[in-house]
KESETOR-96590 format. One record per residue (C-alpha): x, y, z. Coordinates in steps of 0.2 Angstrom, whole numbers, plus 5000, padded with zeros to 4 digits. Layout:
// KESETOR-96590
XYZ...
// end
This chain:
// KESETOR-96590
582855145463582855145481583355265494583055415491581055365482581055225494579655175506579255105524578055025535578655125551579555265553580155345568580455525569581955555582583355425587583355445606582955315619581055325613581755315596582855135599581555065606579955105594581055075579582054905586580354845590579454865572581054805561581254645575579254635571579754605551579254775546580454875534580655015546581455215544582355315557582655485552583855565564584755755563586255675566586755465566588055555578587055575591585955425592585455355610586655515618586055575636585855745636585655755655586055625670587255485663586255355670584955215668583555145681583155215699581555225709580255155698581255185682582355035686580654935684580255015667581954985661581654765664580054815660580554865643581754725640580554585645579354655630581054635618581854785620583654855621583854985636584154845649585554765638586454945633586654995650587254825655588654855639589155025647588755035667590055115677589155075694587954985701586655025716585254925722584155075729582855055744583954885750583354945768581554925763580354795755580854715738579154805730580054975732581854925729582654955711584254955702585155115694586755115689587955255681588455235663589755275651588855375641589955365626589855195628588155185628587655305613589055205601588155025605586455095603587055165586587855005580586254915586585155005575586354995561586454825562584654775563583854695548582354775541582954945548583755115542584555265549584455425536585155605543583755735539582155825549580555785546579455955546577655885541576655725543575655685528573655635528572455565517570555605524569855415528567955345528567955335547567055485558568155585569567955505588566955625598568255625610569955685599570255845607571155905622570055865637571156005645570056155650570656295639572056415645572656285657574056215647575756295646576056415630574656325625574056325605572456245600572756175584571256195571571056105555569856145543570155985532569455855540567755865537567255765551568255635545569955545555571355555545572755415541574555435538575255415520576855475522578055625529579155755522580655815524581855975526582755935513581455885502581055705504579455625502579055465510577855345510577255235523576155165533576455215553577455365560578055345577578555525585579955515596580355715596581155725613581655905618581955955600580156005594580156175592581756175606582656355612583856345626584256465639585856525646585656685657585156825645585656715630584556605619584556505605583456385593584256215599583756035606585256015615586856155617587556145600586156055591584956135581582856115583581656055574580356175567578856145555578155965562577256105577576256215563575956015554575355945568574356115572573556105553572955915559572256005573573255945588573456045605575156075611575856165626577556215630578756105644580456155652581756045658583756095661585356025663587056045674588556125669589755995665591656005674593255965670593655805684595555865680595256005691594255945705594955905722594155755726595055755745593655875749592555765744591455635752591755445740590155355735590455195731588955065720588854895726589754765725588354635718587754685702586154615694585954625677584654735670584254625656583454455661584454385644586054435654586954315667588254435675588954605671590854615668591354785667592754925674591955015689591955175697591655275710590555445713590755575725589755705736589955885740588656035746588356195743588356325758587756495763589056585748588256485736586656545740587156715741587756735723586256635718585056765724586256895720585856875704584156785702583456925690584756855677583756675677582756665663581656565675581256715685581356855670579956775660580756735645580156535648578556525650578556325651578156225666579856125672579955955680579256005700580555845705582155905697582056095702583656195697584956235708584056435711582356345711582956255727583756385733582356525733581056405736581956315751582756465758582656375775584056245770585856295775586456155759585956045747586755895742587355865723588155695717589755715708589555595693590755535681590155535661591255395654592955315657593555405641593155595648593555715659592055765659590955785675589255775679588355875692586655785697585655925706586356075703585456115684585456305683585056425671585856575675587356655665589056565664590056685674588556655688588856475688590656495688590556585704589356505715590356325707591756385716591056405735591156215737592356135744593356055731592956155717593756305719594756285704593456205695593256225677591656215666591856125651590056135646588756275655587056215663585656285652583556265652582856195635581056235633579956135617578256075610577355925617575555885610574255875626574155685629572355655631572155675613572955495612572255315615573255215626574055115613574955275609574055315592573355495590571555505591571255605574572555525564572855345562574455265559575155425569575955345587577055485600578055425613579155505626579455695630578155745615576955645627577455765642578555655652580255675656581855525660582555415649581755275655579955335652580255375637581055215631579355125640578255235628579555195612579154995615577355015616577155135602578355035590577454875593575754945590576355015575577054855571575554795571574554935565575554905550575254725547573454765547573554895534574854785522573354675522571954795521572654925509573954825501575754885496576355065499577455085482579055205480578755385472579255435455580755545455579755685451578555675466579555795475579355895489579956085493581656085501581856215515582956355509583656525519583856605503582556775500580656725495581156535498580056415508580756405526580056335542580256455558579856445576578556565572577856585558576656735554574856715544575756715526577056595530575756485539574656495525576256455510576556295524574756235523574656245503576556155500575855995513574055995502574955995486576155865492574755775500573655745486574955695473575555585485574055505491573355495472574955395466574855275480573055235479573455215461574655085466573454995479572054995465573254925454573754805466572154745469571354825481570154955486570355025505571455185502570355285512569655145524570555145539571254925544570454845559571754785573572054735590573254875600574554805615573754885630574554865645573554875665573954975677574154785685575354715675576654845671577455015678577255075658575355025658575055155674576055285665575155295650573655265660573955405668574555515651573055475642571755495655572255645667573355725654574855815660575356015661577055995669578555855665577755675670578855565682578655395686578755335706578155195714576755295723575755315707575655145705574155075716574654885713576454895715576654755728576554645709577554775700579454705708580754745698581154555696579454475689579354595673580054425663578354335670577054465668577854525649578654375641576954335635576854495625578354485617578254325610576454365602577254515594578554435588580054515600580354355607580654165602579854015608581553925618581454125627579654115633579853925636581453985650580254095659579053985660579953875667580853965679579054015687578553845687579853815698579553975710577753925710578253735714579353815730577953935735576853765737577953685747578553845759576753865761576453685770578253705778578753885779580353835788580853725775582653715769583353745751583153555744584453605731583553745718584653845712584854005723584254135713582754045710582454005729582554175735581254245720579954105728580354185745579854335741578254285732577654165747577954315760577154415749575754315744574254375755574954565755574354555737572854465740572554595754572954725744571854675728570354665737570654855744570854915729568954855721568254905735568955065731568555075715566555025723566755205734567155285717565655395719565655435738565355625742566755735748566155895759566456055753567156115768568355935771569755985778571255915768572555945782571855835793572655705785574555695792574955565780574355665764575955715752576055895751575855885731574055785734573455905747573956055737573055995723571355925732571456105742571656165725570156075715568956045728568455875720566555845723566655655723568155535729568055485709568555665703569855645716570555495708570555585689571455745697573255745689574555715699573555635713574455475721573355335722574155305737573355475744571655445737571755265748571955355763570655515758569455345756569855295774569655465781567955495771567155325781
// end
C-alpha cells in the first residue's frame, strides 16, 4: 500500500523557491522524490517583493537555469516588467530584474511540481529528522566556528547520542504522525522555523501573516546538536491600487527589450505594466519617531539581527535622520489584484501608525491597507556547521538551503535549492547502491501525532525540560524501530551497510565559476549573524561571472547530473564555438564588420574580446593576492585612510583589528573588493 507507509529517496522539507528547485532537481535526476508543504496553496508564493533577479541576483537566477532549474523559466511565464539594471556601466555589473505576477507565478510553480515524474506534493509539517548513529567518526570540524555568544538568540545544540559517531538520515516524521523513510532530506524552512511575526504590540506564531509556523524540527535539530541563532526580516503593508492617486505620482516604466531569463527561451510575450514613485517627507518622519517606542524593533521584543540592506521604513528614518525623503517604488503584485506593493517602506509598527505616516505622501492620502507591514523573526542553523555541498557536517544525507542557511532573497535561496537537490540526488544514488532499497513501513510503525488535547504530545516554540525530554524519548523510540525495520529490509535485500555511510562525489561549485559557488563559499566559511545578500562586490572574479555566459560555464554540470540532455549541452557548445571563432578573428582585425553571424551571437563575442585581457589582468591579481595572504597589518593602521573602503568594510576591520591581510579576507561581511585595495594600501 503506498502513500501514507510509502518511501522516498529525497524529500524536501518546505515548497518555496529553495523548495522548487531542490526537489525539481532530484525527481529530473530519477530519484522518487517528497515535498511536504503546510499548504499545496502556497507553493512558490512571494511573501515579500513581487519580483525576480536584480543586481547580482539576476545572475543567480540564469545561474540556476543553466544548472536545469526552473526560477528563470517561472518568471519568464509571469513578468510584468522588464529592466536591464546598470545598462550605463560595464556588462559584468549589469543584470536583469523584472516584476512578476506573483499569482501567476506561484500557480505555474504549483503545476510544475505536480506535474513532474518521480515527484510528490503531501500537505503536512515535518517536526523531527530521524538518525541512525553510522561507522564514520564525527569530523573534528562539525560545530559552529562562531565564537560563543556571538550569534543572535543563539542555542547551542548538544547531543548526547552520538558517541563520537556522524549520524545518517533514515527518515522524518511528521505532525500528524507520519513516519517516512528515505534516504536524503533537503531543508528548505524559509522564515517558517520556529517563525513569530510582529505587528506593533501584537505577535503571533506564524511564517507568514495568516500562516502558521513550524515548531519541533528546532528542539530536533538541537537533540542532533546543531547551533542555531535567530534572523529577522520584514515586509511592507500592502494597498489597495483602487485607491491611490497615481497623478501624484512619478510613472516608471521597464524597458522596451526584454531578454529572457531562461537561456531555453527565445522571446518573452507577455501584458506589461508600469511602476510608480513617490516619497516620504518631513510628516512621515514625524509620526514615525512619534511613535518609535511602539516598534518592536526598538522595544526589544525581537531580538534577531535583520537584513542591514533592506532596513525598515523607521530603521531609515532614525538611522538617517539627515535625509529630508526617501524614495519607495510603488509595485504592482499581479494583473488579477488590486493589491499594491511598497518596495522600501517595510515597517513594523502598529496598523494605525502605518495608516498615518501612509497618508503624508502625495498620492496616498486616501490610501487603504489591504494587508499590514509586519517583522517575522525565526530559526536558522549557523552555517559553518555545513560542507559546501550543502550537507550538514554531523548528519549525512541531511542538506539545508535558503533562509535556514541565513540568507535572505528569493534568488539566493533558489541557487542554494539547486545545489542542495543535486547533491542529494546524488548522495542518494550512492546510497541505493551502497545500502540498498529503503522499503515502506508496516502500518503499525507509527509515530505520535501532535495533539492540543490535555497530557498530549505537542511541539511548542518553547518547550520546558519535561516537554523537551517527552520530545527526545518519542524521536528514539521512533528511531530505532524505524531504523531496525529498514536494516531488516537491506539485510534481506542483500546487503550489509546500514550503518556505513556511501562514498560520493558532491557538485562544488568555485568562487570562479558561478555567483552561487561565492555565496556558499562565503556561508560555509565565514558564517553569517545577520541576513546574507548577494552583490557583485563579493564576488572577486566577477569580470567572468556576466549575467550572459552562465549557459557556458554550467551546461556542463547539468548534463553530468542528469538535468540537461545531450542536443541541450551540444546548442551551447556550439554557440561558443562560434563566439570563440569571432573573438579569433576580431583579435587579428578588431575593426572587422559582422560577416553575417547571427547578432546575438556577434555582440556576446564583443563583449568577451574587450574583455579579454581585463580578465587575464584580473586573474593574475587575484593569485598574487592570494600569495600576500599572510602579510602583517599594523595594529595602529589607520583604516580611514582609505577613501575607497565601503563603510561596512571599514567598520568591521576598525572592529576586528585583523592581524594579517588573511584574517582580513575571513572577516564576514568583508568585500573582496576592499581587501584588494587594503593589499595595495599595505605595499
Amino acid at each position: 500500500m503506498s502513500g501514507f507507509y510509502d518511501f522516498y529517496d529525497v524529500v524536501v522539507v518546505g515548497a518555496g523557491h529553495a523548495g522548487i528547485e531542490a526537489s525539481l532537481a532530484a525527481a529530473r535526476m530519477g530519484l522518487k522524490t517528497l515535498v511536504v508543504t503546510q499548504s499545496p496553496d502556497a507553493i512558490g508564493r512571494m511573501s515579500c517583493n513581487p519580483s525576480i533577479g536584480g543586481i547580482a541576483k539576476g545572475n543567480i537566477v540564469r545561474e540556476i537555469d543553466a544548472l536545469g532549474g526552473e526560477m528563470g523559466k517561472l518568471i519568464d511565464r509571469s513578468m510584468i516588467q522588464f529592466r536591464m539594471l546598470n545598462k550605463s556601466r560595464g556588462p559584468a555589473v549589469q543584470a536583469p530584474r523584472s516584476q512578476a505576477d506573483k499569482i501567476t507565478y506561484s500557480q505555474i510553480a504549483r503545476k510544475t511540481l505536480e506535474t513532474t515524474p518521480n515527484l510528490f506534493t503531501l500537505m503536512d509539517t515535518a517536526i523531527d529528522i530521524l538518525t541512525a548513529e553510522s561507522s564514520t567518526e564525527m569530523p573534528p570540524d562539525s560545530d559552529s566556528s562562531a565564537e560563543i555568544g556571538t550569534i543572535p538568540g543563539e542555542n547551542r545544540g548538544t547531543s548526547g547520542k552520538t558517541g563520537g559517531k556522524r549520524l545518517k538520515i533514515t527518515g522524518i516524521a511528521t505532525e500528524r504522525g507520519r513516519i517516512i523513510p528515505c534516504r536524503a532530506v533537503v531543508l528548505t524552512t524559509g522564515t517558517f522555523l520556529g517563525g513569530r511575526i510582529f505587528i506593533g504590540e501584537y505577535d503571533a506564531p506564524c511564517g507568514r501573516i495568516g500562516e502558521p509556523a513550524a515548531y519541533g524540527l528546532t528542539e530536533s535539530l538541537h537533540k542532533l546538536g546543531f547551533t542555531t541563532g535567530r534572523l529577522k526580516t520584514g515586509t511592507p503593508p500592502r494597498i489597495l491600487k483602487s485607491t491611490i492617486d497615481f497623478s501624484k505620482l512619478e510613472i516608471n516604466n521597464g524597458d522596451d527589450e526584454i531578454i529572457p531569463f531562461s537561456f531555453d527561451d527565445e522571446k518573452v510575450e507577455r501584458p506589461l505594466v508600469p511602476c510608480h514613485i513617490v516619497y516620504t517627507n518631513s510628516e512621515t518622519h514625524r509620526i514615525i519617531r512619534e511613535n518609535i517606542g511602539r516598534s518592536p524593533l526598538y522595544s526589544g521584543k525581537i531580538s534577531g539581527v535583520g537584513p542591514r540592506y533592506c532596513p525598515s521604513i523607521e530603521d531609515k528614518v532614525m538611522r538617517f535622520a539627515e535625509r529630508e525623503r526617501h524614495q519607495i517604488f510603488v509595485e504592482p503584485e499581479g494583473l488579477e489584484t488590486d493589491e499594491m506593493y511598497m518596495n522600501g517602506f517595510s515597517s513594523s509598527l502598529p496598523e494605525c501608525v502605518q495608516d498615518a505616516f501612509m497618508r503624508t505622501m502625495p498620492g496616498f492620502e486616501h490610501a487603504v491597507q489591504s494587508r499590514p507591514g509586519y517583522a517575522v523573526e525565526y530559526d536558522y542553523v549557523e552555517p559553518t556547521q555545513l560542507y559546501p555541498s550543502l550537507e550538514t557536517k554531523r548528519v549525512a544525507g541531511l542538506f539545508d538551503a535558503g533562509q535556514i542557511n541565513g540568507t535572505s532573497g528569493y534568488e539566493e535561496a533558489a541557487g542554494q535549492g539547486i545545489i542542495a537537490g543535486i547533491n542529494a540526488g546524488l548522495y542518494s544514488r550512492a546510497h541505493k547502491n551502497f545500502c540498498g532499497p529503503v522499503c515502506e513501513i508496516p502500518h503499525d510503525l507509527n509515530g505520535i501525532p501532535v495533539s492540543m488535547e490535555p497530557g498530549a504530545f505537542c511541539t511548542k516554540a518553547t518547550m520546558n525540560a519535561a516537554e523537551q525530554k517527552q520530545f527526545r524519548e518519542i524521536s528514539k523510540n521512533i528511531e530505532n524501530r524505524l531504523n531496525e525495520f529498514e536494516k531488516q529490509c537491506q539485510t534481506k535485500a542483500g546487503f550489509g551497510h546500514f550503518f556505513d555511510i556511501p562514498e560520493w562525489k558532491p557538485l562544488v561549485l568555485g568562487r570562479d565559476e558561478a555567483y552561487i559557488g561565492v555565496l556558499i563559499d562565503d556561508l560555509v566559511t565565514l558564517g553569517t549573524k545577520e541576513p546574507y545578500r548577494m552583490f557583485t562586490a563579493r564576488a572577486e572574479y566577477r569580470l567572468k561571472l556576466r549575467h550572459d555566459t552562465a549557459d557556458q560555464r554550467l551546461a556542463k554540470y547539468a548534463f553530468e547530473a542528469g538535468l540537461k540532455t545531450k542536443a541541450q549541452l551540444e546548442k551551447t557548445e556550439a554557440k561558443y564555438a562560434q563566439i570563440n571563432e569571432i573573438v579569433s578573428i576580431l583579435l587579428k582585425k578588431p575593426q572587422t564588420e559582422n560577416p553575417g553571424y547571427p547578432e546575438k551571437i556577434w555582440n556576446e563575442a564583443q563583449i568577451e574580446f574587450k574583455y579579454k585581457y581585463y580578465i587575464e589582468k584580473q586573474d593574475k591579481r587575484i593569485e598574487k593576492m592570494h600569495k600576500m595572504e599572510n602579510v602583517k597589518i599594523p595594529a595602529d593602521f589607520d583604516y580611514s585612510a582609505i577613501p575607497s573602503l565601503s563603510a561596512e568594510s571599514r567598520n568591521k576591520l576598525e572592529k576586528v583589528r585583523p592581524l594579517t591581510l588573511g584574517q582580513a579576507e575571513r572577516i564576514s561581511g568583508i568585500r573582496n573588493s576592499d581587501i584588494m585595495l587594503l593589499m595595495v594600501y599595505l605595499r
